[in-house]
N, C-alpha and C positions, 0 to 999 in steps of 0.2 A: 407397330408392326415390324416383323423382322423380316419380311419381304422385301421392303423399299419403299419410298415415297414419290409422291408424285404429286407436283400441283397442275390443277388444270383452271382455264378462266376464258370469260367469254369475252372479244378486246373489246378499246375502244369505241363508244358509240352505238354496237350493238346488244340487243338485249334476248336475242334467242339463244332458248337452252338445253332444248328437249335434248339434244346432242350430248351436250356438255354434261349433263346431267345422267344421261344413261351411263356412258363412260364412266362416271363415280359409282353407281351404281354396282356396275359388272366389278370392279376393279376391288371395290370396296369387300365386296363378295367373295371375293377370289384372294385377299388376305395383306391388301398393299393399303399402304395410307394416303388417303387422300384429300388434299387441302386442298378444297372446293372454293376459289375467290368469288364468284358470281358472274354476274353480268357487268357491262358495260368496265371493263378494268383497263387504268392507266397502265402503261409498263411501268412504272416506279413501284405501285402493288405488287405487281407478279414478279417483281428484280427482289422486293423486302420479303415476298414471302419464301423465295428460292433459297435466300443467306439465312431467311429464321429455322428453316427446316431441311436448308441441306438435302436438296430435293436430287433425287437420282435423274430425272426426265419432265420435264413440262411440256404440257399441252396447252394449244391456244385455237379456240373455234368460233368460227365467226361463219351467218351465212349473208351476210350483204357484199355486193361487190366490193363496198370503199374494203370492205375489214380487210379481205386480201390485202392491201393496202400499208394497212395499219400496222398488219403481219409483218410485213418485210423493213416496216420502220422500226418496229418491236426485235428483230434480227439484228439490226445494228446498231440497237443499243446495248442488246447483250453481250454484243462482240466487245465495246466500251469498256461495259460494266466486266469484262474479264470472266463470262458466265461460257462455258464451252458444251455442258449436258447435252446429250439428246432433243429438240426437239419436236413433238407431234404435233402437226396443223390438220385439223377437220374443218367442214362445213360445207354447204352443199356450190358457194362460188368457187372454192377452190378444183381445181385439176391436178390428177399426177404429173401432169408436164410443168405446170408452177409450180408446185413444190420441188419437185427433182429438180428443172433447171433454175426458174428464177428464185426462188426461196433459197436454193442450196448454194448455189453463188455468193447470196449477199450473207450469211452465216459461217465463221467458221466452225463448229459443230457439226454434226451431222442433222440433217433434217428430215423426217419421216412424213409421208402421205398418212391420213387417218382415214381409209377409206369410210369405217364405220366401225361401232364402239367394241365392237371386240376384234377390231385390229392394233387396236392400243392394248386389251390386254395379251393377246401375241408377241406383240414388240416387247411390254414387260417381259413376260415369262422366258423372254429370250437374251433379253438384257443382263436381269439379276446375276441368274447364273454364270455369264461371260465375264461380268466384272467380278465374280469371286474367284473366276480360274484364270482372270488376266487375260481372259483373250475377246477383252473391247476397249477399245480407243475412243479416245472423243471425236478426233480430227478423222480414223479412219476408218471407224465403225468398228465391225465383228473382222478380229483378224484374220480367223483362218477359215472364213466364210463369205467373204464378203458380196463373192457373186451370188449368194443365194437370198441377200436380203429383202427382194421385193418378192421373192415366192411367197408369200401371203399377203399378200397386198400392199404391204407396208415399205415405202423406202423403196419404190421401183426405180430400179438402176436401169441402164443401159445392160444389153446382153452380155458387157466386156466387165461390169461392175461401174462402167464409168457413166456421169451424168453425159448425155446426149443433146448435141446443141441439133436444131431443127435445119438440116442445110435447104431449106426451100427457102431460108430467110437470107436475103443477101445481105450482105455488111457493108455500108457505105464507105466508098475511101475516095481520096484526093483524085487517085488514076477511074475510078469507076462509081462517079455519085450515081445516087438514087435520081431520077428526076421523076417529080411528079406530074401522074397521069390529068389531065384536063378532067373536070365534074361535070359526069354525062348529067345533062337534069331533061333531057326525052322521054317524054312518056313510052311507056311501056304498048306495044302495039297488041299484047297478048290483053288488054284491058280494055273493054268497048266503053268511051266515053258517053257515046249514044244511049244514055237507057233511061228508062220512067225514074225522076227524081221524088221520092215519097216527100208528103210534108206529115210535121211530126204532130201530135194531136196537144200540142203546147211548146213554147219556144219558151227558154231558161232550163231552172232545175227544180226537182221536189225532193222533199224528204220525206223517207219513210221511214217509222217509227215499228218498236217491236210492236206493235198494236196491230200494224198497217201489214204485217210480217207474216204466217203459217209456217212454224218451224217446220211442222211436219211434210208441207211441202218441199222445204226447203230439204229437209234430208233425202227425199225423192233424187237428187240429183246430186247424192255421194259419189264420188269416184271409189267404189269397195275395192278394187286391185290397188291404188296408192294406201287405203287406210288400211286394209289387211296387212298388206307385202312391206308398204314404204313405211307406214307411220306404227304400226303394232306390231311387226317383225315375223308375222307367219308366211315364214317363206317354204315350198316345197321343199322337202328332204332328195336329194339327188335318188335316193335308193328309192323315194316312194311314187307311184305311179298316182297320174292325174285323177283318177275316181276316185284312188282313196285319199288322196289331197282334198278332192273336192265334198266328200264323205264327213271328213275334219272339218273346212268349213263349215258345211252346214247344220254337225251336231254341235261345233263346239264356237268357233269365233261368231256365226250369226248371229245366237243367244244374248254373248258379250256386247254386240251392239241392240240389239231390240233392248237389254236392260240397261245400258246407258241413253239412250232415247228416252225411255220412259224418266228414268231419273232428270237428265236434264232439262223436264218439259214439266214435270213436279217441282221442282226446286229451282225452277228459273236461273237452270247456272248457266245459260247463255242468252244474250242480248242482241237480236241482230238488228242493226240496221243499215240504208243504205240512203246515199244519195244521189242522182242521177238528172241529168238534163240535154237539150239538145239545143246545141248551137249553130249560127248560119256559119257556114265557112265556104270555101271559093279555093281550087288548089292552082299553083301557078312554080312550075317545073319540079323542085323536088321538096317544096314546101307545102303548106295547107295553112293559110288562113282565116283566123277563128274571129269573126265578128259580134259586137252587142248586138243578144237577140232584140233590144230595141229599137234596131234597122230595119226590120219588118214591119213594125207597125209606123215606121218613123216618117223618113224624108223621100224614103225610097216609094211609099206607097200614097203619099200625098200625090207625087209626083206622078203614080198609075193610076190615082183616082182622077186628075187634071185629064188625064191624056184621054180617059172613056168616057169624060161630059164633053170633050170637041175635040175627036178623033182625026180629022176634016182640018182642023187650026190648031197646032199646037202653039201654046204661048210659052213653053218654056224648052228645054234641052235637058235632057236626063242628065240625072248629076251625075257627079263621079262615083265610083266605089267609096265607102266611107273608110274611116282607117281601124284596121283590125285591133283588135285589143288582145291577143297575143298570135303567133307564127310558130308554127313548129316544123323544124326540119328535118326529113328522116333519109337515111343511106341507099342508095340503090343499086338493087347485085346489079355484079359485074357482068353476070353469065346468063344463061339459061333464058328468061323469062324478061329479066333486068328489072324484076320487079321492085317499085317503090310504093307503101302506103300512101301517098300523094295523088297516086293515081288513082284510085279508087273514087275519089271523087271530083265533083264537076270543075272543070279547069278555069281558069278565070276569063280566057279570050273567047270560053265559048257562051259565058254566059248574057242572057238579054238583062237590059237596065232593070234593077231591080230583083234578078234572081239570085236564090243561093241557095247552095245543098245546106246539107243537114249532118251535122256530126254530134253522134252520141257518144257520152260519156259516162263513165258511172265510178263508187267509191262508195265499199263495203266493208261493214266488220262487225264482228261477233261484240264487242265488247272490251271492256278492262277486265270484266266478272272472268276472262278464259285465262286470263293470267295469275288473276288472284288467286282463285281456287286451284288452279294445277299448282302455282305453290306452296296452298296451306297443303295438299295431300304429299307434296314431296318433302316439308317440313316434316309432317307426319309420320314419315315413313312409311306410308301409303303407295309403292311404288309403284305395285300394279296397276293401280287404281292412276295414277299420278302419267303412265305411259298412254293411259286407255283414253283418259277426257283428254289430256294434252290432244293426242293426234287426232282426238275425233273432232277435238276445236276447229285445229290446221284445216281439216277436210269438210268441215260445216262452212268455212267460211269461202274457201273454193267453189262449193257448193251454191253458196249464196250469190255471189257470183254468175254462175250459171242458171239460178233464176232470175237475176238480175237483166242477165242479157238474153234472156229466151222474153222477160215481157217487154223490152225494148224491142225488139224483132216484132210481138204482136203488136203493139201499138202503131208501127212502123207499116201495119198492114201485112206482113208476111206471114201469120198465123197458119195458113192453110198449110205453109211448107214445113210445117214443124214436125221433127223426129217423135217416136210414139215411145220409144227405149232411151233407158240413159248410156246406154251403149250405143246407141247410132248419136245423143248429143256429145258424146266424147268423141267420138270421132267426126264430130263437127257436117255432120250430114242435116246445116240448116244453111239457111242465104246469111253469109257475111262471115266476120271472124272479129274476137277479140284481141286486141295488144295492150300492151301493158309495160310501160318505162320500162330499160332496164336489161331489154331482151333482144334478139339480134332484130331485126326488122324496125326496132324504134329505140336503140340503146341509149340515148341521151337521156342519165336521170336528173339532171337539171331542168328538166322540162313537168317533170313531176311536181313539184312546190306549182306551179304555173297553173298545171291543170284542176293541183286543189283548192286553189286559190278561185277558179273559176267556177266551178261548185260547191263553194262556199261549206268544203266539208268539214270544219269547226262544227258547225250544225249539228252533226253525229258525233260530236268529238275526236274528232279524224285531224288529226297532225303530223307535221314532218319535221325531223330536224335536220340538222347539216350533214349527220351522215349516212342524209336519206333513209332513217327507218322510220318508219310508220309508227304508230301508234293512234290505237292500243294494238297489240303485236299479228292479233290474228286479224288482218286486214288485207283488201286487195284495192287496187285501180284500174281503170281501162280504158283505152279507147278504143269506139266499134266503126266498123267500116260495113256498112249493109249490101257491098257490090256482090253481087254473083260470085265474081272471080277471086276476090277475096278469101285468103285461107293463109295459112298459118306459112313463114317462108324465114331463111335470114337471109339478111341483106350484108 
């Protein structure tokens, strides 16, 4: 191609691509060459494929938080390796403030935000031609433009063209350290510890197998504004008004799903299963306590079974709490509410010898088949087809999810309160909420391995590796908190 070239690759340790992959796509389309590395790439890859093809601009997408990570290691080695091109970073953990500040710092190149895949081809199309008429630099970008480079999304500069440091961030120095604040771990008073603690109708985990599964259920509980809008790209046209938006939908994207339903329900190209269980746990200031559910049946209840044959004489002293077999700690705002998931349930000093809440957890996925196949159709050249099952994986498996934790909720005894719309379950109009590693309210993903390791989700074939992705790809986790006041918050 006499456009330009361009590699793109998805980094280290991560394997999502739909991103990656539409970007070649469009790009492809539109007359530029595209050396597509894959998933999971070393920078030694993407440094060998830059020298073998003389690459005008590379892109690097990742959406797990390490990737960002990886990104900014991948940055300095380029700078090494004496590599100065353009590059675009996508993926859904990144922010235009890391890219533009921390990204653009540690590169010297210039570095572009991707907000989404045809901001990459923007940035091309504006590229090419600058470096034919000499007016782009590596180190300074577009010379005689430069404050207009984020006007499409791409390369958001500061209003002056320069990278903007955050002054609410103070800089620690000799005359003015930081001293750190004391760890509030007080419960939250907006949180009544006082309430009916459910017991669960089984202590451990089960597995559910696609037998045990009703896809069709399971699609009752699509989120259609993410799969429409986020994952198959039918976004309103600024000029077209909402009825005939909503018009379009319903003659043309609804069709697109009822016939991919029907297909993946014929050809079994999706697999769900889940696994799930509930645990004793005991919370004690900003932590939660996860004990073997065989403390229920164990020392603790021999000891309540002594105490109702000679209520009048006890012969023995209630034991101790036994010792948890893992702790998880989570952050607590600072402000408002000062809410921590800890609270949510029963605290340790309040409870009588031998009690403990109840913490459900769950871990769900479509399968390996949602990977394989959205490959073979992207191999194929299938693209259409390769955008439509990809995202409706993504959203099945969400979905799964959300029946996962509406029959936790019923088992839980809360059925009567349940939403009749998937529009009042998105907007979480049931008792309790889901979290999920990773996210502000419980961002520690090292706690993750811990929790699959606890529901034993090898079972479904559910693993993690070191840089925290999941597999097989379309997968979720979670921890449920059943309190009232419980609802989605960062900490």
């Amino acid at each position: 191609s006499g456009k330009g070239t361009f590699i793109i690759a998805t980094v280290k340790g991560d394997v999502h691509d739909i991103g990656k992959n539409l970007v070649d796509i469009i790009l492809s389309n539109n007359g530029y060459k595209v050396v597509n590395l894959g998933i999971k790439q070393p920078v030694e890859n993407i440094i060998q494929a830059y020298r073998e093809h003389q690459a005008d601009c590379i892109a690097m997408s990742g959406l797990l938080v390490k990737s960002t990570a990886f990104m900014k290691d991948n940055l300095e080695t380029f700078n090494q390796a004496g590599i100065t091109v353009p590059v675009i970073l996508g993926g859904a953990a990144l922010t235009p403030k890391f890219v533009n500040e921390d990204c653009q710092r540690t590169y010297k190149g210039r570095v572009i935000y991707g907000k989404d895949a045809f901001s990459d081809l923007h940035f091309m199309d504006k590229l090419m031609p600058a470096k034919a008429a000499e007016n782009w630099d590596d180190f300074q970008g577009f010379l005689d433009e430069a404050e207009e480079l984020g006007s499409d999304g791409v390369g958001e500069l500061g209003s002056d063209g320069v990278e903007t440091l955050d002054s609410a961030d103070p800089t620690p120095s000799p005359h003015h350290p930081i001293t750190p604040s004391p760890l509030d771990t007080t419960r939250s008073e907006a949180v009544d510890p006082a309430i009916p603690r459910p017991t669960p109708p089984f202590w451990g985990t089960r597995v559910l197998t696609p037998a045990d599964i009703d896809l069709e259920d399971v699609f009752w509980y699509l989120d259609l504004q993410a799969l429409f809008v986020g994952q198959w790209q039918f976004r309103k046209p600024q000029e077209q008004s909402r009825q005939e938006y909503d018009a379009f939908l319903k003659e043309t994207v609804h069709p697109i799903l009822d016939n991919w339903k029907v297909r993946i329900l014929s050809e079994n190209l999706l697999h769900p299963q889940l696994v799930y269980g509930y645990f004793p746990c005991l919370a004690e200031g900003n932590s939660l306590h996860i004990y073997d559910p065989s403390v229920i049946d164990g020392e603790m209840a021999r000891w309540r079974d002594s105490e109702l044959d000679s209520p009048h004489h006890p012969t023995t002293s209630p034991p101790h709490h036994p010792t948890p077999i893992a702790t998880f700690t989570f952050p607590r705002q600072k402000s408002m509410r000062r809410l921590c998931i800890a609270d949510f349930f029963l605290p340790k000093a309040m409870a009588a010898p031998g009690q403990f809440d109840v913490f459900p957890m769950q871990a769900v996925t479509v399968g390996d088949i949602a990977t394989e196949f959205a490959q073979q159709l992207f191999q194929a050249d299938q693209y259409t087809d390769y955008l439509y099952y990809y995202g409706l994986s993504v959203q099945t498996a969400e979905a799964l999810a959300e029946w996962g934790h509406t029959r936790i909720r019923r088992e839980l005894g809360f059925g009567d309160k349940e939403p009749t719309t998937i529009r009042e379950v998105l907007q979480q109009r049931y008792q309790g909420s889901r979290y999920s590693f990773g996210y502000p309210a419980c961002p520690n993903m090292d706690d993750q391995p811990v929790q699959l390791e606890l529901l034993g989700s090898d079972r479904i074939g559910l693993t993690i590796d070191e840089s925290d992705q999941l597999y097989p790809e379309q997968s979720t986790t979670a921890i449920i908190a059943y309190h009232p006041a419980a609802k989605y918050f960062s900490a």
